[in-house]
N, CA, C and O of each residue as an XYZ file, in Angstrom:
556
protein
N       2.955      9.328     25.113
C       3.942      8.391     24.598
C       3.582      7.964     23.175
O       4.475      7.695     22.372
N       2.111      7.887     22.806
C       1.885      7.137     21.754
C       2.211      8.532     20.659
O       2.904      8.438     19.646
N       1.539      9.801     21.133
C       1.582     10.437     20.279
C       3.096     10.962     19.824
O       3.309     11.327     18.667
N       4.193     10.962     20.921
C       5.155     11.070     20.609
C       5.872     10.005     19.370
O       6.540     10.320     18.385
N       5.526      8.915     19.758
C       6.007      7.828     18.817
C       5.742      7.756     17.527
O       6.485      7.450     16.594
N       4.193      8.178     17.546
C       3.678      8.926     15.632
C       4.560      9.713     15.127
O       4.956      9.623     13.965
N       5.215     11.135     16.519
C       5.623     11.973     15.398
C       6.918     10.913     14.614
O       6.963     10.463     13.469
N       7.898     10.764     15.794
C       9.473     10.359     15.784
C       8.901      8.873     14.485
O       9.600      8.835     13.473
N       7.751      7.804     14.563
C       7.838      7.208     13.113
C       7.781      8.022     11.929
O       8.603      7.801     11.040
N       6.775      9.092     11.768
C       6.439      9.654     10.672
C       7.670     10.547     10.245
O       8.014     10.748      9.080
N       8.282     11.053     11.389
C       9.826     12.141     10.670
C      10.464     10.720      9.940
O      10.814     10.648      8.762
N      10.518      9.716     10.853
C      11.894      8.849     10.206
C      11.587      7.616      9.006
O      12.539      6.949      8.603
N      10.383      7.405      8.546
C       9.701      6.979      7.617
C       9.353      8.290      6.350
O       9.021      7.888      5.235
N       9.456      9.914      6.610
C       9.494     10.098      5.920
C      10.919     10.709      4.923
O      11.190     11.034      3.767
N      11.554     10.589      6.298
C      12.848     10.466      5.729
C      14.062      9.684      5.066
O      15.120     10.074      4.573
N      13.458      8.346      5.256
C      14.079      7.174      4.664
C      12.753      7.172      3.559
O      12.495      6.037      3.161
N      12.070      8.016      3.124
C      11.751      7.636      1.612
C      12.200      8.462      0.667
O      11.725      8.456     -0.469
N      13.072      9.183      1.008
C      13.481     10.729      0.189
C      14.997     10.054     -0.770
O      15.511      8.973     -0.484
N      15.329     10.659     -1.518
C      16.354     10.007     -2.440
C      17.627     10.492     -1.380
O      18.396      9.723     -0.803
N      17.622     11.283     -1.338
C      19.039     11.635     -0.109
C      19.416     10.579      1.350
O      20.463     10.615      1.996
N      18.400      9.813      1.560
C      18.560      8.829      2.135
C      19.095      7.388      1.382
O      19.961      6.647      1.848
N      18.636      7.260      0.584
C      19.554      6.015     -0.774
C      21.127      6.754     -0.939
O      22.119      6.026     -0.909
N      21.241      7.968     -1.081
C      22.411      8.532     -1.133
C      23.099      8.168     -0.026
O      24.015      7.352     -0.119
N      22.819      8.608      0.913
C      23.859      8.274      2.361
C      24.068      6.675      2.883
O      24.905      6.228      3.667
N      23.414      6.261      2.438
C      23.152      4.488      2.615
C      24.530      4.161      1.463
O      25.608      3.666      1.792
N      24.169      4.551      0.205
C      25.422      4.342     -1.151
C      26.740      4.440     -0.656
O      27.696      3.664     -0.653
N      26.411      6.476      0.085
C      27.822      6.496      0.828
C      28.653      5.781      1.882
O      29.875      5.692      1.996
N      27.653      5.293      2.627
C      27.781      4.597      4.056
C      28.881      3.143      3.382
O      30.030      2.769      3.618
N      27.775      2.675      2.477
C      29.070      1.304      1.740
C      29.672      1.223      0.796
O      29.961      0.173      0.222
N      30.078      2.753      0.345
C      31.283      2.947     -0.265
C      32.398      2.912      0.578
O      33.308      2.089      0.485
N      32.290      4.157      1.716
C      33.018      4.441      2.886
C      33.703      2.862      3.216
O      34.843      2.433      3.040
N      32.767      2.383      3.635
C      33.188      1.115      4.307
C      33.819      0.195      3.229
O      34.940     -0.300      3.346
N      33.074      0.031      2.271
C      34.041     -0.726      0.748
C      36.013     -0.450      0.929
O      36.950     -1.244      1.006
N      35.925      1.100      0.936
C      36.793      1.223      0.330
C      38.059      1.403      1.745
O      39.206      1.763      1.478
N      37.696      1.144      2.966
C      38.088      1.187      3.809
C      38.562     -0.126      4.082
O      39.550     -0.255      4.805
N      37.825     -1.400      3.461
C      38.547     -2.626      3.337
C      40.020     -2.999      3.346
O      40.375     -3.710      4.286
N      40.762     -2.707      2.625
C      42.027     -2.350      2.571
C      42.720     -1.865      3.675
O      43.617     -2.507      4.220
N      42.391     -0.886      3.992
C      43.084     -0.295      5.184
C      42.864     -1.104      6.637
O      43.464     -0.847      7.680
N      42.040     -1.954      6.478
C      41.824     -2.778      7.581
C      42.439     -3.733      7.376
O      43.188     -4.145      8.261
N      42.315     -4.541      5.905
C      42.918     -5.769      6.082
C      41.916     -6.787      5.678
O      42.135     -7.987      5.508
N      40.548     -6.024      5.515
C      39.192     -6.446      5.223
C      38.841     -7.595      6.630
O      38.051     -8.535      6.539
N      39.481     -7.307      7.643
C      39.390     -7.908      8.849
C      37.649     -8.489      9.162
O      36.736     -8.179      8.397
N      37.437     -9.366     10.420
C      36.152     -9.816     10.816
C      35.719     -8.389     11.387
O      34.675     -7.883     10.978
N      36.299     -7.915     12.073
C      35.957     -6.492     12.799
C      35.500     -5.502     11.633
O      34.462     -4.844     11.705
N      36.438     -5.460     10.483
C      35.507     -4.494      9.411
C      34.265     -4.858      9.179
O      33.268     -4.180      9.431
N      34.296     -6.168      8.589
C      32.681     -6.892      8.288
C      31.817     -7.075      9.591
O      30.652     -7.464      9.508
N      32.293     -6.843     10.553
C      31.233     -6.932     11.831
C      30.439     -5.413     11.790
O      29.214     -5.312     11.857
N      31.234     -4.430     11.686
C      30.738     -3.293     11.853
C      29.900     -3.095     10.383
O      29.087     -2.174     10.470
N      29.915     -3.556      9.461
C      28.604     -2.914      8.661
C      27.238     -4.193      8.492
O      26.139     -3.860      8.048
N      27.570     -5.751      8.957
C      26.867     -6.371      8.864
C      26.200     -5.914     10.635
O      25.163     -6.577     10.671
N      26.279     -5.307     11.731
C      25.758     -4.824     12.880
C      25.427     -4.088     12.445
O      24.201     -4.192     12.483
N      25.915     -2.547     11.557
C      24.895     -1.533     11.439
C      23.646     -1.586     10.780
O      22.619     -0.930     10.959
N      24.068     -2.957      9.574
C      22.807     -2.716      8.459
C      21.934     -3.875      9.409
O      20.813     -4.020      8.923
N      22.135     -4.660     10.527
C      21.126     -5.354     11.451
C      20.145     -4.155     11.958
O      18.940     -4.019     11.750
N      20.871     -3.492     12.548
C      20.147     -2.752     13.918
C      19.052     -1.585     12.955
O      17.919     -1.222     13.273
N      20.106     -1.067     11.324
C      19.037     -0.386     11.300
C      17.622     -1.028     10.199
O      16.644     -0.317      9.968
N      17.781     -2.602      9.568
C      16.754     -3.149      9.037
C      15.760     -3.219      9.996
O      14.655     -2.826      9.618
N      15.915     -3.866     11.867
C      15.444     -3.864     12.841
C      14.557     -3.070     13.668
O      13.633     -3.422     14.401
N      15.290     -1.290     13.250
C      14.519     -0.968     13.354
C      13.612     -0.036     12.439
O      12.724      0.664     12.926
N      13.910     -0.077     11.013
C      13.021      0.113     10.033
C      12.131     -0.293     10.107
O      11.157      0.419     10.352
N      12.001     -1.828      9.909
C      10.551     -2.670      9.814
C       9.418     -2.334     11.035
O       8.234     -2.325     10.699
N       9.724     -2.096     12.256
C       9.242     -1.280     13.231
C       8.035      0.561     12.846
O       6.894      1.011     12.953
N       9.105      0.827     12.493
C       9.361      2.466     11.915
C       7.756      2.287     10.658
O       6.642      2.811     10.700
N       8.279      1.482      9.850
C       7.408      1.544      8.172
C       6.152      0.716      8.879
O       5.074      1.307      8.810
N       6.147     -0.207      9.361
C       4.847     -0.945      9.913
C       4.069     -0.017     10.564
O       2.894     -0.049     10.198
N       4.331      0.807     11.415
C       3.373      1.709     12.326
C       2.929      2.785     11.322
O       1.821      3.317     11.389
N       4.015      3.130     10.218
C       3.256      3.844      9.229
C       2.460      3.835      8.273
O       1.896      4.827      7.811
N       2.279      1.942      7.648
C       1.574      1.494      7.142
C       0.166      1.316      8.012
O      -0.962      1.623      7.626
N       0.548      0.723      9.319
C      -0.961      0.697     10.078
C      -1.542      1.774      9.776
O      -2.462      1.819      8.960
N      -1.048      2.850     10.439
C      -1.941      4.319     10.670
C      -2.602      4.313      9.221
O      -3.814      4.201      9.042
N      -1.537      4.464      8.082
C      -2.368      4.761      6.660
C      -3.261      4.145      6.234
O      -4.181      4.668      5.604
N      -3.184      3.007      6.465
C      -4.106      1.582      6.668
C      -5.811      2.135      7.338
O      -6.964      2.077      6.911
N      -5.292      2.541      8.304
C      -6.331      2.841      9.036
C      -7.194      4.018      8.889
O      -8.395      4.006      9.159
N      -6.263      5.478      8.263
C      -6.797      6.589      7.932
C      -7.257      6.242      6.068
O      -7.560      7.075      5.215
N      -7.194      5.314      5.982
C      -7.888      5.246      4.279
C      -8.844      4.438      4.389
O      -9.689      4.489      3.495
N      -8.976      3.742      5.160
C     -10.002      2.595      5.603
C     -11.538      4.015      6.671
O     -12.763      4.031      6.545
N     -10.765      4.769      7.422
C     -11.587      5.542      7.979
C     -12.081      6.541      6.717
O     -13.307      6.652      6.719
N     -11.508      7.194      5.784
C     -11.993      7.748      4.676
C     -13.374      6.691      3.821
O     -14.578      6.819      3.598
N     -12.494      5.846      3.610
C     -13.869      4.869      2.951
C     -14.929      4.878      3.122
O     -15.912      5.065      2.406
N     -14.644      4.500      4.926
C     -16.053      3.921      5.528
C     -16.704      5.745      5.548
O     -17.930      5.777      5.660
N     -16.257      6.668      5.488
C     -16.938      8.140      5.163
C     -17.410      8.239      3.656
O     -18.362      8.860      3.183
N     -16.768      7.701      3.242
C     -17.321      7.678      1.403
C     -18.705      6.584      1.059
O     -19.645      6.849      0.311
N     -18.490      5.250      1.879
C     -19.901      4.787      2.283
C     -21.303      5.419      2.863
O     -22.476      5.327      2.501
N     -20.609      6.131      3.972
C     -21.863      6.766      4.776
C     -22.151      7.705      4.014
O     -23.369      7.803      3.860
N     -21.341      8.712      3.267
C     -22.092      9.445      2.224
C     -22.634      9.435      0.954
O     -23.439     10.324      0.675
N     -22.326      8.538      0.071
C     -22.805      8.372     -0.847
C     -24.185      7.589     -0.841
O     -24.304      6.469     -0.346
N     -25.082      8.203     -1.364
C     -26.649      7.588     -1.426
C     -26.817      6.251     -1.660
O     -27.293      5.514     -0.796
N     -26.434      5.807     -2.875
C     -26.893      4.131     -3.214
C     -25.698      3.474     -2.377
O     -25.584      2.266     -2.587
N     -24.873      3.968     -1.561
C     -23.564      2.723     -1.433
C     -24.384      2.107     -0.017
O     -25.185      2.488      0.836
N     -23.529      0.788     -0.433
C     -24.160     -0.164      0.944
C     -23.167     -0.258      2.196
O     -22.031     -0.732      2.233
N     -23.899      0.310      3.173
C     -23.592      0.577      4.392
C     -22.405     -0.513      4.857
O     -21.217     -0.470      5.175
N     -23.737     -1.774      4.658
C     -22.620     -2.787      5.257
C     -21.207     -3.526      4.853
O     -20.800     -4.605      5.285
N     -20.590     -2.680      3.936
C     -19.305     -2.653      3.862
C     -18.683     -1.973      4.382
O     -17.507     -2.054      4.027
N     -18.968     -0.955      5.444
C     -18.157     -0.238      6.511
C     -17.753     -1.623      7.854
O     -18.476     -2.308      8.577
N     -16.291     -1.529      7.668
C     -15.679     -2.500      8.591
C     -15.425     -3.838      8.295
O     -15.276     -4.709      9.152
N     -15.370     -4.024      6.996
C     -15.311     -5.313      6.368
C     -13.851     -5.510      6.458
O     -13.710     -6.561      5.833
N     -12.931     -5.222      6.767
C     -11.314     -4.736      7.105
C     -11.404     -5.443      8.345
O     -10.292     -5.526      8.868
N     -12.531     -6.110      9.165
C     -12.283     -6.888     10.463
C     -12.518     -8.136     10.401
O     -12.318     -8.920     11.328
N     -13.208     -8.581      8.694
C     -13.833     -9.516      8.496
C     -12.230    -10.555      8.009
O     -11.370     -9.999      7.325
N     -12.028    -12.122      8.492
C     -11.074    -12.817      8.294
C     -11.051    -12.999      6.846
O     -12.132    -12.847      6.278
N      -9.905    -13.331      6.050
C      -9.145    -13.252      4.845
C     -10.237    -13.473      4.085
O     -10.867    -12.662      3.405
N     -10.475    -14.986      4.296
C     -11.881    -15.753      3.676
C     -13.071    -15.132      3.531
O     -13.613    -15.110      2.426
N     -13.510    -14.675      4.380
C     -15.221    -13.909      3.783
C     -14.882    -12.783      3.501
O     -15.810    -12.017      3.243
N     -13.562    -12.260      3.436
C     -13.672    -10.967      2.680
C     -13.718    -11.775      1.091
O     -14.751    -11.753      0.422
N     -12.252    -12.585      0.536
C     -12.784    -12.946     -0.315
C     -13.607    -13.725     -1.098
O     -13.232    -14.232     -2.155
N     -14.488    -13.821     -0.726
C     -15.839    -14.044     -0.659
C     -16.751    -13.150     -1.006
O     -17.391    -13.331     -2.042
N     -16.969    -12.057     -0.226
C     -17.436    -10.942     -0.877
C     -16.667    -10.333     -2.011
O     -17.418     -9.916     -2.893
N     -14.968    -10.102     -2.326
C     -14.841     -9.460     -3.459
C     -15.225    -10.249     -4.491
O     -15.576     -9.608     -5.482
N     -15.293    -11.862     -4.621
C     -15.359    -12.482     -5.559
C     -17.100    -12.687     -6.032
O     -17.484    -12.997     -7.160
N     -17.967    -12.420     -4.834
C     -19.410    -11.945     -5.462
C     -19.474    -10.895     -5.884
O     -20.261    -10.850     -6.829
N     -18.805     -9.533     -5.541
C     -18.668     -8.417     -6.288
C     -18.603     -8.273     -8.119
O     -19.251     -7.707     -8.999
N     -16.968     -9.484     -7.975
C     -16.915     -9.453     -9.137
C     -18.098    -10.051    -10.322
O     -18.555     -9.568    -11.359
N     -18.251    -10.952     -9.806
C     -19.669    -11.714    -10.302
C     -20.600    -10.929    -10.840
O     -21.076    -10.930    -11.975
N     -20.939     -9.855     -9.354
C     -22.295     -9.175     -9.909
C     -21.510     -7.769    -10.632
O     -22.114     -6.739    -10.333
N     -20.350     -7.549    -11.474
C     -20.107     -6.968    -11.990
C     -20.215     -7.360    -13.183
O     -20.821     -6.483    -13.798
N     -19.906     -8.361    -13.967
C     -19.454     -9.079    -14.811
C     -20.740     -9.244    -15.348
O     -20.806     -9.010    -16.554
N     -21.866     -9.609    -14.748
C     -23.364     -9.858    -14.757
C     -24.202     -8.455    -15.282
O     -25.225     -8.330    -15.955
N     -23.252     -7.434    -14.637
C     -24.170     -6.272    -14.716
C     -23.393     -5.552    -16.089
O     -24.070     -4.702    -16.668
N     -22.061     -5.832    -16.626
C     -21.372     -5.407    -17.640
C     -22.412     -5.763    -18.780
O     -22.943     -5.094    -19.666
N     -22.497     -7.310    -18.331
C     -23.342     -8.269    -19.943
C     -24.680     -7.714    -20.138
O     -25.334     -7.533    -21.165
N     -24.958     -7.462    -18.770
C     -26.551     -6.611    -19.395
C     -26.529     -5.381    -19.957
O     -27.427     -4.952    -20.682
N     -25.314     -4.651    -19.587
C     -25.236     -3.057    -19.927
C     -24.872     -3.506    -21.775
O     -25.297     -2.867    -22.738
N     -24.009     -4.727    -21.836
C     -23.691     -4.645    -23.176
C     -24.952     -5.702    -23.774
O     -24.625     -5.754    -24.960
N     -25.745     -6.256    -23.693
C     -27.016     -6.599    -24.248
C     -27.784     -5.244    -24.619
O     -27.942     -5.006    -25.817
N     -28.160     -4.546    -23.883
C     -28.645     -3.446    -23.939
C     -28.110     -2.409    -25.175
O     -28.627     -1.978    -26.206
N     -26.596     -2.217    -24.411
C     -25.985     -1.479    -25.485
C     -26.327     -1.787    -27.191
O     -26.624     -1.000    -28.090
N     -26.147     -3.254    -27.193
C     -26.554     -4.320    -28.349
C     -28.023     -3.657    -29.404
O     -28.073     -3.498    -30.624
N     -28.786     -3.463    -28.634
C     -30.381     -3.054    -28.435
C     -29.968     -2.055    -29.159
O     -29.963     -1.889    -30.379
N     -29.582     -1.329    -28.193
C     -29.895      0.486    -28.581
C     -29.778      0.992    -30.119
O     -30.484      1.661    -30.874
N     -28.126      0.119    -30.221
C     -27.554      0.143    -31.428
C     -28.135     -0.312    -32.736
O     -28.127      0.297    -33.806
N     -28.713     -1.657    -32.419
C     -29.427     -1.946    -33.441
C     -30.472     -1.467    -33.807
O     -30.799     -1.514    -34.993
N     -31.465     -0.722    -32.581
C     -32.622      0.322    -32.949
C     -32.369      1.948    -33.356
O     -33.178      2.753    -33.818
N     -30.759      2.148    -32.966
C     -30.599      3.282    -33.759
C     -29.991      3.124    -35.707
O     -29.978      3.876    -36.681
N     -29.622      1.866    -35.447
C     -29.048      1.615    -37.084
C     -30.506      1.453    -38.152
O     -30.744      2.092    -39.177
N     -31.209      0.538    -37.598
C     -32.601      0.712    -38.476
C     -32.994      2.076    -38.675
O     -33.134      2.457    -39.838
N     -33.201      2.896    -37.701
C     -33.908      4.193    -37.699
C     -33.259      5.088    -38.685
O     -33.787      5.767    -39.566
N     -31.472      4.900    -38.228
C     -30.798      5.804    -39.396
C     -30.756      5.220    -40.721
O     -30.105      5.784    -41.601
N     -31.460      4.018    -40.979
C     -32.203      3.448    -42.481
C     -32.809      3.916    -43.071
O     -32.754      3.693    -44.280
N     -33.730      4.833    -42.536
C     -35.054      5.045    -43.197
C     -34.869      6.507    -43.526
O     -35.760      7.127    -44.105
């Protein structure tokens, strides 16, 4: 059941991202636009496209959510593989995706810190280098 339900989200999520789907949607409320008239622009006309565009926002958000999870989840499973392989990376950021809003940011905002920290030393340094290569090209 579940795996059936991957395929039938993934056909219909990837088919409502294709431009030919904006096309038939355009057509869908032209059709109906221009059919106004011939009705009378009656409650029954406006029932039938304010019901269709219900049922199918209803079940879009359904559809795109299960496809965001999965991707969610298969880039988050890549990561935590890009952790375990890379030599200096720190382990214990595999699964930080379970950690609540707050101590994640928490950790990105010490990240940034010890980035910002580690920029000023790279450019102190840089500072250095420069000034011991400008004397040298003095002489």
């Amino acid at each position: 059941m579940d795996e059936l339900f991957t395929r039938i989200a993934s056909k219909f999520s990837a088919l409502a991202g294709q431009p030919v789907a904006s096309l038939l949607a355009f057509a869908v409320i032209l059709v109906w636009g221009t059919t106004g008239p011939l009705f009378g622009f009656s409650d029954t006309w406006q029932l039938v496209i304010n019901t269709g565009t219900t049922i199918v926002t209803f079940l879009m958000v359904f559809l795109i959510q299960n496809s965001q999870n999965r991707d969610a989840a298969a880039m988050q499973a890549k990561l935590d593989e890009l952790i375990r392989a890379v030599e200096n990376a720190r382990g214990q950021f595999i699964g930080i995706e379970h950690l609540t809003d707050r101590k994640i940011e928490a950790i990105r905002a010490e990240l940034e810190r010890n980035a910002a920290d580690q920029a000023y030393e790279d450019a102190k340094a840089a500072t250095a280098r420069d000034s011991v290569a400008r004397l040298l090209d003095r002489r």
